[in-house]
C-alpha positions in Angstrom: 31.1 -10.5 -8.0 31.7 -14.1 -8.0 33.3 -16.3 -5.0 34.0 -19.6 -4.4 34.8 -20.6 -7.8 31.8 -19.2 -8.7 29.3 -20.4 -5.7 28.9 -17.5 -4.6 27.3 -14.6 -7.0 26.2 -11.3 -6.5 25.6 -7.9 -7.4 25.0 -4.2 -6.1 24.0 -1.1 -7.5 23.2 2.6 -6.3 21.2 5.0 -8.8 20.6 8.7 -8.5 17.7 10.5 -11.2 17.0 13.4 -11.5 14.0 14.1 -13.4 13.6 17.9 -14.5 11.2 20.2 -16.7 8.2 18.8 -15.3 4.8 20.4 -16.0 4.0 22.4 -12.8 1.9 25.9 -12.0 3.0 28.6 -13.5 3.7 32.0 -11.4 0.5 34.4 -11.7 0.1 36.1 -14.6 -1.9 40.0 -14.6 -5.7 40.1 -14.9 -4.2 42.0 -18.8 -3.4 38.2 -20.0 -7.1 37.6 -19.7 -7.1 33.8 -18.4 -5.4 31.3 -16.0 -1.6 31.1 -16.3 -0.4 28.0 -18.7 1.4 25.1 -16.3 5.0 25.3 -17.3 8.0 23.0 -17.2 9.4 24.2 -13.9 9.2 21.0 -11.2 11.6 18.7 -10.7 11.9 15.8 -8.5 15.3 13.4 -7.3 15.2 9.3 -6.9 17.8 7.9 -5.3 17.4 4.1 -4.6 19.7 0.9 -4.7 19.5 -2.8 -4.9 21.3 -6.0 -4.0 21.1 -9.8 -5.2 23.0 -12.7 -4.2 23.1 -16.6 -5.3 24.6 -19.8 -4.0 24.7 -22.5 -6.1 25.8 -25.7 -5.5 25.3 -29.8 -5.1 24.8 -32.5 -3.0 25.9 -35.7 -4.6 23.1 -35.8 -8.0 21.3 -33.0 -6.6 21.8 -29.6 -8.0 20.4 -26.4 -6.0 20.8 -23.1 -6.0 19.5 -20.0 -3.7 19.2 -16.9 -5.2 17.6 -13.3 -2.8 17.1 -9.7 -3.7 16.6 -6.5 -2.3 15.9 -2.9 -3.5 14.8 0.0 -2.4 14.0 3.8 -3.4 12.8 7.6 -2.2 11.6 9.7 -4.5 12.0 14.0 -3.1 9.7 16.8 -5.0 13.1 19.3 -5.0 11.5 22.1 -7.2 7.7 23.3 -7.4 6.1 26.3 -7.3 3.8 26.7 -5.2 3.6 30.3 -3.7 0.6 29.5 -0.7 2.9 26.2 1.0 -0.4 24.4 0.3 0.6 20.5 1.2 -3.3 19.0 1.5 -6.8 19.9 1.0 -9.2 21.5 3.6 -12.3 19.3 2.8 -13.1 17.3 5.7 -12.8 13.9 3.5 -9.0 15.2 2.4 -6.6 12.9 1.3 -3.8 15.2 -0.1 -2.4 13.1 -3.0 -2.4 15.8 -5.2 -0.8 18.3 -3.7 3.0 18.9 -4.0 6.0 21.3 -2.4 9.5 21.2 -2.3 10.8 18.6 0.3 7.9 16.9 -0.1 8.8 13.0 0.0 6.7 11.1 -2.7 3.5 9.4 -1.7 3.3 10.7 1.9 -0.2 10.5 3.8 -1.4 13.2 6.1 -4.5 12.7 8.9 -5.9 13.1 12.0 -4.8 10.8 15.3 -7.5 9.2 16.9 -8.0 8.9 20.4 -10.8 6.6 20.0 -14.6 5.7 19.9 -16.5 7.1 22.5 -18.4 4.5 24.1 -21.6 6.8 24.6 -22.9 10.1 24.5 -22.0 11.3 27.6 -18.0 10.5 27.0 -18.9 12.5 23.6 -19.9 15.2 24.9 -17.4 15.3 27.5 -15.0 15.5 25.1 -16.4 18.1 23.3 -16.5 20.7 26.3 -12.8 20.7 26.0 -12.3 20.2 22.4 -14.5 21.6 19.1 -14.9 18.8 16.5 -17.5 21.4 14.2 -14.7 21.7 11.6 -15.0 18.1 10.9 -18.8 17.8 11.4 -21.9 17.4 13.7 -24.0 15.6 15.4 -21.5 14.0 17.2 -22.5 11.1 20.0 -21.6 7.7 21.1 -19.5 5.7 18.9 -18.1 8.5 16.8 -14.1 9.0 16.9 -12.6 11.4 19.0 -9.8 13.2 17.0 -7.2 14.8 18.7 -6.4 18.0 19.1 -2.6 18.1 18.3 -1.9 21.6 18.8 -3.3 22.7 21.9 -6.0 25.5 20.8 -9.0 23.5 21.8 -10.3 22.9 18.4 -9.5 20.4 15.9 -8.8 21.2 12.6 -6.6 21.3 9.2 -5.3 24.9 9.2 -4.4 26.3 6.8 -3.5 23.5 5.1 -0.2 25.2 4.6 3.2 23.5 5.9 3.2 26.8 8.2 -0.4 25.8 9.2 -1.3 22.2 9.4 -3.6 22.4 12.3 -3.8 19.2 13.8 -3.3 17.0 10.7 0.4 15.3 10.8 2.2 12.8 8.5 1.1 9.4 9.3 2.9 7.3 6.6 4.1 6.9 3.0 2.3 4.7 0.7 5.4 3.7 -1.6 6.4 0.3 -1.6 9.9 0.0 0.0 12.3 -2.5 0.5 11.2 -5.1 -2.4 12.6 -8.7 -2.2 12.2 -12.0 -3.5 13.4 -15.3 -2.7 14.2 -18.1 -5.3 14.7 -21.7 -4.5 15.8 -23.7 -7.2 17.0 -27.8 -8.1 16.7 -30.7 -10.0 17.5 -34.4 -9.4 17.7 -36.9 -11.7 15.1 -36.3 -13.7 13.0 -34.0 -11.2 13.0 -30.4 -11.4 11.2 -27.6 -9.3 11.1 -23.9 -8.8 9.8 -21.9 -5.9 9.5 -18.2 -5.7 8.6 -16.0 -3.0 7.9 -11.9 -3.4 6.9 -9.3 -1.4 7.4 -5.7 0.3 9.0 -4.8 3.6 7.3 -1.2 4.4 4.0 0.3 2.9 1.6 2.2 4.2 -2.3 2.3 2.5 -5.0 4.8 3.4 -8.2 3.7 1.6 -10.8 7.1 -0.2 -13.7 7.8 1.9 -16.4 5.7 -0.1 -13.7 2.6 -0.4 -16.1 -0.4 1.2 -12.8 -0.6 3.7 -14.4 1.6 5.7 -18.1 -0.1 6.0 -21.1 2.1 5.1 -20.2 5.2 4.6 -21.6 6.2 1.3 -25.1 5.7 0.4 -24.8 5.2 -3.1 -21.2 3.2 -2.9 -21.8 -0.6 -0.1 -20.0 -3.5 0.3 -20.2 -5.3 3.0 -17.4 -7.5 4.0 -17.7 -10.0 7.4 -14.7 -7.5 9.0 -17.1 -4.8 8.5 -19.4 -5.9 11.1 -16.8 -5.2 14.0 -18.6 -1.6 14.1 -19.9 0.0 17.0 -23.4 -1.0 18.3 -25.5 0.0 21.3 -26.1 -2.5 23.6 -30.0 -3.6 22.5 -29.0 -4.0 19.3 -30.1 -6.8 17.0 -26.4 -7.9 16.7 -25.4 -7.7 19.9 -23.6 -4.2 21.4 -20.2 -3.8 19.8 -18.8 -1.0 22.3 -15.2 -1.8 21.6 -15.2 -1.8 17.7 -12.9 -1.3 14.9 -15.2 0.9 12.8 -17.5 3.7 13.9 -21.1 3.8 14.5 -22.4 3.4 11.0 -22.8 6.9 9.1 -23.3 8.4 6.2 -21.3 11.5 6.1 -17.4 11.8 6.5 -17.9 11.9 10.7 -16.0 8.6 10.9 -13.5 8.0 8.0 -11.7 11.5 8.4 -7.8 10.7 6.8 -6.2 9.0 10.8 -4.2 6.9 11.7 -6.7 4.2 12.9 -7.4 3.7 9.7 -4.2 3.5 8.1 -2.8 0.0 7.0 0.2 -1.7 7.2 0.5 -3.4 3.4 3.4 -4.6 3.5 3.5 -8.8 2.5 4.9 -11.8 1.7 3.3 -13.6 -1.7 4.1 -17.6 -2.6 4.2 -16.1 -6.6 5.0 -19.3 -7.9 5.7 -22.9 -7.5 6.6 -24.8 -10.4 7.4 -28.8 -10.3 8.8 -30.7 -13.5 9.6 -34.3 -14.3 11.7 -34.9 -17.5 10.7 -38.3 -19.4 14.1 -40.3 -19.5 16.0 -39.5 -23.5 16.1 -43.8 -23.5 11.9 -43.6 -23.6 11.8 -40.4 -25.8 13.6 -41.6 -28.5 11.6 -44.4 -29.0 8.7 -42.0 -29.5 11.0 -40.1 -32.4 11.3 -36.5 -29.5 14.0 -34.9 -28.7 12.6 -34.2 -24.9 9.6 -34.5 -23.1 8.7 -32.5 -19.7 5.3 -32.8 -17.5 5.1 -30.2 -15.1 2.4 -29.0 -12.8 2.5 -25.1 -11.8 1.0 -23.2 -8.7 0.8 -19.3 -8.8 -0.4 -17.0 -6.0 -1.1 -19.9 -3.6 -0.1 -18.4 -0.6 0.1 -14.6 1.0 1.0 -13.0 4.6 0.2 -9.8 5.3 -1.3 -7.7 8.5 -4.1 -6.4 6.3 -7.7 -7.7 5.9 -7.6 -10.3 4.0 -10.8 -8.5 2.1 -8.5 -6.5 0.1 -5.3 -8.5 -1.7 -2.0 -6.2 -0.8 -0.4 -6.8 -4.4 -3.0 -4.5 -5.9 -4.7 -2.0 -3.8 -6.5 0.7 -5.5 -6.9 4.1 -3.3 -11.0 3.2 -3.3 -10.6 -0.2 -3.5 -12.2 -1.0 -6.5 -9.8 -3.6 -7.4 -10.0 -7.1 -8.8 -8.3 -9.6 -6.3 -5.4 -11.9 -7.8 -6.9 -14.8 -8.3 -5.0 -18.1 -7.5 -4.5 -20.5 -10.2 -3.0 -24.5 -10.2 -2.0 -25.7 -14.1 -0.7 -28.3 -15.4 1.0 -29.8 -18.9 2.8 -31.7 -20.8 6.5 -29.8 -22.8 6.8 -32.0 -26.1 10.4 -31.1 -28.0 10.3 -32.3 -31.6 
């Protein structure tokens, strides 16, 4: 649409795909056919998302401007899959379900455990532990391990099943699609002075880093980084750091005791990225001439200088990677010169 002899424009849409003959499992096959049954084109899944832009441009006397917003969003539904057990996560104590699907299943979902917190000492522990079972999840529980709770009510603490019947006490803590994508562009030029500025980001994304991801401190022998968040874990008072009783992170282990799949763990990556500002001044045509060009521009250009977001800022939000093995994006200031012949 277009308003205000053409100050105002904008645009909506509203999409609905439907993407069918997937590869999925195939139904059993008798022990006569002599191997696994082939995956067959029988899943199917629904999007359904829309999107919305709008501009206003005008000017103030010599000074042109416009302001230009968008915003988008999408759900993707699994709507047909065979899969005759209801399965909907692993049982391994380090689960993180990604690859399992059923029908009604909303795309990129995260199950885990809810955490009722560190235990400040042993005692606490084991207090804990005369009215609730941990052994599913592992031993040698004590003082600053996480207390998981026991969502269900039958005094042990567990995944089930790991059926949508049976989920024991794991639950859906969040969904780690990106939703509600906008931007923000700011635009003008006076005179001979130009500049751009454009702002990104997401509204709603969960993350949940793999067990060995460095997010979570030590927790792999074979697989440490440490980061200067990562010492917020819990210490004993006597120790060489200085007791840490009210910590982020767990004692420091290296099995899965304290980086089960939970909500404590689970980050908010939404953000808010400064992609890129770009700043121009066009050489006058009176002095271009004179050098025989038809236009001359020198511009300096910022990209990536600035990001908000309520994660650490160990890991960049833009391009998380489930074990965060990722390269960051870097920030980078240029600058040149436009010559037209």
């Amino acid at each position: 649409f277009r308003l205000v002899h053409g100050r105002w424009l904008g645009s909506f849409g509203w999409y609905h795909r439907d993407t069918k003959d997937m590869i999925g499992p195939a139904k059993a096959l008798s022990a006569l056919y002599g191997a696994a049954a082939p995956r067959t084109n029988n899943a199917e899944l629904r999007t359904r998302g829309w999107e919305f832009d709008l501009t206003w441009r005008d000017r103030i006397g010599k000074f042109n401007y416009s302001i230009t917003g968008s915003l988008s969003d999408y759900k993707t539904v699994i709507t047909k899959y065979y899969s005759p057990t209801g399965q909907c996560f692993g049982t391994s104590a380090s689960n993180r379900n990604g690859n399992y699907w059923y029908e009604g299943k909303e795309y990129g979902e995260i199950w885990g455990y809810h955490v009722l917190g560190i235990a400040k000492s042993d005692d606490e522990m084991n207090n804990y532990l005369d009215q609730v079972s941990q052994s599913a999840l592992g031993s040698k529980w004590g003082g600053g391990d996480l207390m998981y709770a026991d969502l269900n009510g039958d005094g042990k603490v567990d995944a089930g099943s790991a059926t949508l019947s049976d989920y024991g006490d794991m639950k859906r803590i969040g969904n780690s699609t990106p939703r509600f994508a906008y931007s923000l562009t700011l635009q003008g030029d006076y005179k001979w002075f130009d500049f751009r500025i454009y702002f990104q980001g997401i509204g709603k994304r969960d993350f949940l880093f793999e067990n060995c991801a460095p997010f979570y401190g030590i927790s792999n022998e074979w697989q440490r980084n440490l980061f200067t968040d990562h010492l917020d874990y819990y210490r004993y008072a006597g120790s060489e750091l200085g007791a840490n009783l009210d910590a982020y992170y767990g004692r420091i282990r290296i099995d899965q005791n304290n980086i089960l799949a939970s909500d404590r763990f689970l980050q908010n990556a939404a953000y808010l990225r400064l992609k890129n500002v770009d700043i121009g001044y066009t050489v006058p045509k009176s002095l271009v001439t004179k050098l025989h060009f038809t236009n001359v521009r020198i511009f300096v250009t910022g990209t990536n200088l600035l990001f908000i977001s309520k994660k650490f800022d160990m890991w960049d939000p833009e391009s998380l990677q489930p074990r965060g093995e990722e390269y960051p994006i870097t920030k980078a200031i240029t600058g040149g010169i436009q010559i037209s012949l």
